[in-house]
MIBA-55499 format. One record per residue: residue number from 1; x, y, z of N, C-alpha, C in turn; residue in one letter. Coordinates in nm, 4 decimals, decimal comma. Example, Ala and Ser with C-alpha at 12.3 -4.5 7.8 and 13.67 -1.06 7.14 Angstrom:
! residues 2
1;1,3190;-0,5690;0,7800;1,2300;-0,4500;0,7800;1,3200;-0,3300;0,7800;A;
2;1,2850;-0,2250;0,7080;1,3670;-0,1060;0,7140;1,2900;0,0030;0,7870;S;
//
This chain:
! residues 101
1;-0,9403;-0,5164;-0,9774;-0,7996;-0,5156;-0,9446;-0,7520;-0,6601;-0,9243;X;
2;-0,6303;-0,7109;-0,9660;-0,5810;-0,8166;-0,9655;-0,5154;-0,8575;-0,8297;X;
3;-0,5101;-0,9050;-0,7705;-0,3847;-0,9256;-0,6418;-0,3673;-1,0746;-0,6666;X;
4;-0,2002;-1,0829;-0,6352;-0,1455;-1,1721;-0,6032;-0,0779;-1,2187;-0,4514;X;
5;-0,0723;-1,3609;-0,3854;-0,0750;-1,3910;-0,3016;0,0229;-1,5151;-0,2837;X;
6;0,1275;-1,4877;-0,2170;0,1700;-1,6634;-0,2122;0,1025;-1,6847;-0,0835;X;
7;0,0413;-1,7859;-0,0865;-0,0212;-1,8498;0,0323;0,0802;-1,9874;0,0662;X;
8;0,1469;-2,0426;0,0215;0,2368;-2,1228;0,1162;0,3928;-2,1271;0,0104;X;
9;0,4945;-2,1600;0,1332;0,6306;-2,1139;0,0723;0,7215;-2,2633;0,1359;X;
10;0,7980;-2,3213;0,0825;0,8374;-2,4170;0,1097;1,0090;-2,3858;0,0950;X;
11;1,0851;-2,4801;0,1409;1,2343;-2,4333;0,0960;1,3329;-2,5738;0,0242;X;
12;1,3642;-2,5688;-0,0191;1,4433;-2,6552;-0,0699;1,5928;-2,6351;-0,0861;X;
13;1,6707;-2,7798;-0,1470;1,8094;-2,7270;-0,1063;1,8669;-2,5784;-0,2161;X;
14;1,8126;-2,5614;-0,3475;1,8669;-2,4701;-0,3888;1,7213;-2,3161;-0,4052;X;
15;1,6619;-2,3060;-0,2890;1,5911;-2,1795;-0,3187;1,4313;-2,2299;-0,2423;X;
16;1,3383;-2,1843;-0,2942;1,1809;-2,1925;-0,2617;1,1189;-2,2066;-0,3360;X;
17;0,9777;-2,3137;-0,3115;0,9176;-2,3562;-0,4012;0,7525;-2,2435;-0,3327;X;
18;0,6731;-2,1745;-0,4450;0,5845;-2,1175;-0,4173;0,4532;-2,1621;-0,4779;X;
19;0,3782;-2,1977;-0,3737;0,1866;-2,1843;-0,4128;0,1840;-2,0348;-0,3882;X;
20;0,1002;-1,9807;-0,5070;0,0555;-1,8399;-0,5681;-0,0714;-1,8624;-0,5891;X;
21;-0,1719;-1,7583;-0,5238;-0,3419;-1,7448;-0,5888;-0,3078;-1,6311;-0,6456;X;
22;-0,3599;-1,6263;-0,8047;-0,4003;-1,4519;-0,8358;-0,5373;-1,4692;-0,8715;X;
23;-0,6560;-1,4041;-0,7696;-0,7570;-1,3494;-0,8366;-0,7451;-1,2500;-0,8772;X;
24;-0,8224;-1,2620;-1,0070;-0,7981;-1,1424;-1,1648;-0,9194;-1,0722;-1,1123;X;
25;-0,9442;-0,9180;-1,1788;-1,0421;-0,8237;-1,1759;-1,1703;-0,8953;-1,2231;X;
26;-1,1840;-0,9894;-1,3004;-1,2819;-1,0684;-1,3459;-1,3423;-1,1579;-1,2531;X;
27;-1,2721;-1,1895;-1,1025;-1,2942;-1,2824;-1,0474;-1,2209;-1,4311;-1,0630;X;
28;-1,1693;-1,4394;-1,1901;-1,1385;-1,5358;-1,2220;-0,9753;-1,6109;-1,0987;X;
29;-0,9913;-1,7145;-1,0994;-0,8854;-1,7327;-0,9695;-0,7832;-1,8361;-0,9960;X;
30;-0,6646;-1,7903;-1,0564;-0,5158;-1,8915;-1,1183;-0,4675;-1,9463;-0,9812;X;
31;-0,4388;-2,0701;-0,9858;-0,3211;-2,1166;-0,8870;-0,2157;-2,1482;-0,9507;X;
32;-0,0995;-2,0880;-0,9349;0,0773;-2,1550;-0,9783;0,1689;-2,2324;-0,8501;X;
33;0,2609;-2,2344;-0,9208;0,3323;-2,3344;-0,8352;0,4939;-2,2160;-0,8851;X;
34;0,5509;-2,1579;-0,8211;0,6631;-2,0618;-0,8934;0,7722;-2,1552;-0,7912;X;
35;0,8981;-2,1742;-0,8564;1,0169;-2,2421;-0,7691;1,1261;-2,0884;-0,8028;X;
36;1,1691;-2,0588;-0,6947;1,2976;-1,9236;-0,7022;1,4194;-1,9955;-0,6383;X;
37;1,5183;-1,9572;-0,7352;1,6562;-2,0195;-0,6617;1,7272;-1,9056;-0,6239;X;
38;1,7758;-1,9559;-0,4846;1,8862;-1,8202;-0,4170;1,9450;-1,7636;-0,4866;X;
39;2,0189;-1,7773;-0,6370;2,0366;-1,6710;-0,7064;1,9851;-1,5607;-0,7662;X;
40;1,8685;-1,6179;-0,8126;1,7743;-1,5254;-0,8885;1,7387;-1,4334;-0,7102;X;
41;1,6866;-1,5044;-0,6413;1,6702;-1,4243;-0,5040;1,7543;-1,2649;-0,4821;X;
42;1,8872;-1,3299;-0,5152;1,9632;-1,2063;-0,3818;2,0065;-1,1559;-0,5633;X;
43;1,9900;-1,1794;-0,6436;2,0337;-1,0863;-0,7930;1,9022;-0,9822;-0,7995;X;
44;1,7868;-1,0389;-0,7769;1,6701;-0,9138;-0,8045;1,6447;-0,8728;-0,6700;X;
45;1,6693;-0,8925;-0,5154;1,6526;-0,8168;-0,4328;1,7349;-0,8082;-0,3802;X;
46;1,8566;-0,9021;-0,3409;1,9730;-0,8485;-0,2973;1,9892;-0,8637;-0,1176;X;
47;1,8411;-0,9261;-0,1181;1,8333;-1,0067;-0,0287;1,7362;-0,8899;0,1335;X;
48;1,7090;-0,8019;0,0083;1,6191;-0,7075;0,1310;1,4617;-0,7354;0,1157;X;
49;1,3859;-0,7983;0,0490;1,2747;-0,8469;0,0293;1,3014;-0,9709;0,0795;X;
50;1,1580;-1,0741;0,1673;1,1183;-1,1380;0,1819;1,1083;-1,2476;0,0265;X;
51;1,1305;-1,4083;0,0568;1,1243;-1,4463;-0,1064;1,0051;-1,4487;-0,1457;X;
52;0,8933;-1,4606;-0,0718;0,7710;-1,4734;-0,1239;0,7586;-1,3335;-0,2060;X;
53;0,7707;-1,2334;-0,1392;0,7595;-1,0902;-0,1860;0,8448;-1,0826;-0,3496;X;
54;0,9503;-1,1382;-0,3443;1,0062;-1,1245;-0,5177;0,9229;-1,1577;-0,5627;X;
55;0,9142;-1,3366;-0,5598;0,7726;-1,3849;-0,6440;0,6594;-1,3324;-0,6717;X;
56;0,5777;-1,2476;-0,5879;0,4460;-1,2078;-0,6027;0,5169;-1,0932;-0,6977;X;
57;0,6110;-0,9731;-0,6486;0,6298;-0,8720;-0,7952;0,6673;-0,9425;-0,9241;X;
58;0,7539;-1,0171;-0,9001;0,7886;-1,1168;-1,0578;0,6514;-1,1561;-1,1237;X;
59;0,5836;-1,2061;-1,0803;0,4065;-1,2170;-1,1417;0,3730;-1,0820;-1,1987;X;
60;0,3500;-0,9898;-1,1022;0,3209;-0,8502;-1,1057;0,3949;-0,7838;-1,2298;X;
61;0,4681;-0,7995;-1,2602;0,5795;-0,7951;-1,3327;0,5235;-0,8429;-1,4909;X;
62;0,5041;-0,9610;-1,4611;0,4765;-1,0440;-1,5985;0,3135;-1,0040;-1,6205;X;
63;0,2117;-1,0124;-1,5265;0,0926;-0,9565;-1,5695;0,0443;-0,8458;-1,6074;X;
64;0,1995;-0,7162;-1,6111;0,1479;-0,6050;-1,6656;0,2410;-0,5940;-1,7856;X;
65;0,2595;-0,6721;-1,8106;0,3369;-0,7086;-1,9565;0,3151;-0,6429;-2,0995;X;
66;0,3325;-0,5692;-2,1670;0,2740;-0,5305;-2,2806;0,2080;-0,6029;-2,3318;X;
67;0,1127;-0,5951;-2,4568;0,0335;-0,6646;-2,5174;0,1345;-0,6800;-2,6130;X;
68;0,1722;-0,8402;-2,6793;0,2615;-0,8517;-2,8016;0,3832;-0,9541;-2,7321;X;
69;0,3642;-0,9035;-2,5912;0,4998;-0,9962;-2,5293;0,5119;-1,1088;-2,4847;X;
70;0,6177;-1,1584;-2,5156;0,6257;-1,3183;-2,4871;0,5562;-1,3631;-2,3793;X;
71;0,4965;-1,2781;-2,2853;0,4875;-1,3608;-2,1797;0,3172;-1,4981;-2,2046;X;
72;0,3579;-1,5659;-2,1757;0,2184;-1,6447;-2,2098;0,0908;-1,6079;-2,1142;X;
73;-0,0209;-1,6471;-2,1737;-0,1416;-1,5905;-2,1107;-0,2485;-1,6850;-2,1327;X;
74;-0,3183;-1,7789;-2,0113;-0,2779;-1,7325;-1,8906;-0,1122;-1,8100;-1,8481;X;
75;-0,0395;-1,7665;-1,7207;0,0505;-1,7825;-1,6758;0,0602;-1,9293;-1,6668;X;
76;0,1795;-2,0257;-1,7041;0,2160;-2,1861;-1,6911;0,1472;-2,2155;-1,5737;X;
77;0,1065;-2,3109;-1,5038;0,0662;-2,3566;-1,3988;0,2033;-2,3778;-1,3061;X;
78;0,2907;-2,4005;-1,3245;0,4377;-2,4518;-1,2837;0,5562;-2,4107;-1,3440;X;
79;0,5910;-2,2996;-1,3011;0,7260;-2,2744;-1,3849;0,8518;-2,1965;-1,2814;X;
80;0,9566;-2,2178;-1,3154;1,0674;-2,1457;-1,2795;1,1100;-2,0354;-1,2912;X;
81;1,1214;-1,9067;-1,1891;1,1186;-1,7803;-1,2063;1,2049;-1,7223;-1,3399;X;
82;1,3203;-1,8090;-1,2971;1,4242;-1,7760;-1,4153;1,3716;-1,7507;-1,6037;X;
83;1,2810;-1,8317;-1,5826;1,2436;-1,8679;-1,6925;1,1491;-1,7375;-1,7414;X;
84;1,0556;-1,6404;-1,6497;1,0694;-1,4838;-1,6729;1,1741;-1,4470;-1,7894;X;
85;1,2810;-1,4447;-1,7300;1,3865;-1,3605;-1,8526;1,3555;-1,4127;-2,0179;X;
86;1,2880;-1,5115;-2,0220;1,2571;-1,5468;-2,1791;1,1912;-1,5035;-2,2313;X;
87;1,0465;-1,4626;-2,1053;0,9135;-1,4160;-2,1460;0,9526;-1,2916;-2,1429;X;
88;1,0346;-1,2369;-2,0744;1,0403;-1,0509;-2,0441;1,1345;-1,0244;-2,0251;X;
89;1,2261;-1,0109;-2,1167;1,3878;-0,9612;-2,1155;1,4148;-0,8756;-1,9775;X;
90;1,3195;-0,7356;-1,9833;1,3487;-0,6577;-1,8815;1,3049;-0,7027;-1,7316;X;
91;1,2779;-0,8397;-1,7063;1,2629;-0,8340;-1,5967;1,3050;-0,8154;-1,5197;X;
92;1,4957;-0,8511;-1,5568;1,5626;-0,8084;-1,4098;1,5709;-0,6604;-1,3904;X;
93;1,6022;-0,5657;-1,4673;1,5721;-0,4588;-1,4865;1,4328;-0,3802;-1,3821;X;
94;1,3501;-0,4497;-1,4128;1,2529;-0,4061;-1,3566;1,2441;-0,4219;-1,1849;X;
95;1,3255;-0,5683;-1,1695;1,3099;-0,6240;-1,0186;1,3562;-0,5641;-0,9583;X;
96;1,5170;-0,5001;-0,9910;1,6192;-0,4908;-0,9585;1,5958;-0,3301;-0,9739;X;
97;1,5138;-0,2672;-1,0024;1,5339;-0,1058;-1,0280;1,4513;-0,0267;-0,8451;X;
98;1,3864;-0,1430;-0,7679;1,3231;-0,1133;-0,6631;1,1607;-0,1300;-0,6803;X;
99;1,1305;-0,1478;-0,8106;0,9924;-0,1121;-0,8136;0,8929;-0,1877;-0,7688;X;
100;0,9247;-0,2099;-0,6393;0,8384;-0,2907;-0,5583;0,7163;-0,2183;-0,5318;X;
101;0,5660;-0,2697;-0,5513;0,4472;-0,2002;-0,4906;0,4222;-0,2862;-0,3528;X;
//
C-alpha cells in the first residue's frame, strides 16, 4: 500500500509550500516539494480540509491515474499543484466531488 504524508508545511504570501514522503508498496520512498495557492485551496476544498490534506489527495489523485495519462511517473520532484490540471484534466472534478479518503 502506498501512503502519502506531508511531513512539513510552510506558508507563504500566496498559499503553502509542501515537503511530501510517499512510500510506494515496493518500499520505494519519493520526496516532493508541492507549493498550493489559496486559490486552488478553497476551489478544491472550499476551505473545509486542512491544506496539507488537499495536497496529500491531489497526489492520491495523480498516483491512481490511469495507465496512458499524462501524469508523469515518477512524480516531478517540485511542482505546482495547479499544474495537476495538465497532467489530469479531471482533477478538479475529482477534488471537488468530496472524494476524500
Amino acid at each position: 500500500m502506498t501512503t502519502i504524508h506531508v511531513t512539513e508545511e510552510s506558508d507563504s504570501p500566496t498559499g503553502w509550500t509542501h515537503s511530501v514522503t510517499i512510500t510506494h508498496s515496493d518500499g520505494k520512498i519519493q520526496t516532493l516539494t508541492v507549493t498550493l495557492c489559496f486559490q486552488d485551496y478553497e476551489y478544491w476544498s472550499g476551505g473545509s480540509r486542512p491544506p496539507e490534506r488537499v495536497t496529500e489527495s491531489l497526489i492520491e489523485s495523480l498516483l491512481g491515474a490511469e495507465e496512458g495519462s499524462k501524469v508523469p511517473s515518477p512524480l516531478p520532484e517540485k511542482f505546482d499543484a495547479s499544474t495537476a490540471r495538465r497532467w489530469m484534466p479531471e482533477i478538479d472534478r475529482a477534488l471537488r466531488s468530496g472524494s476524500w479518503h
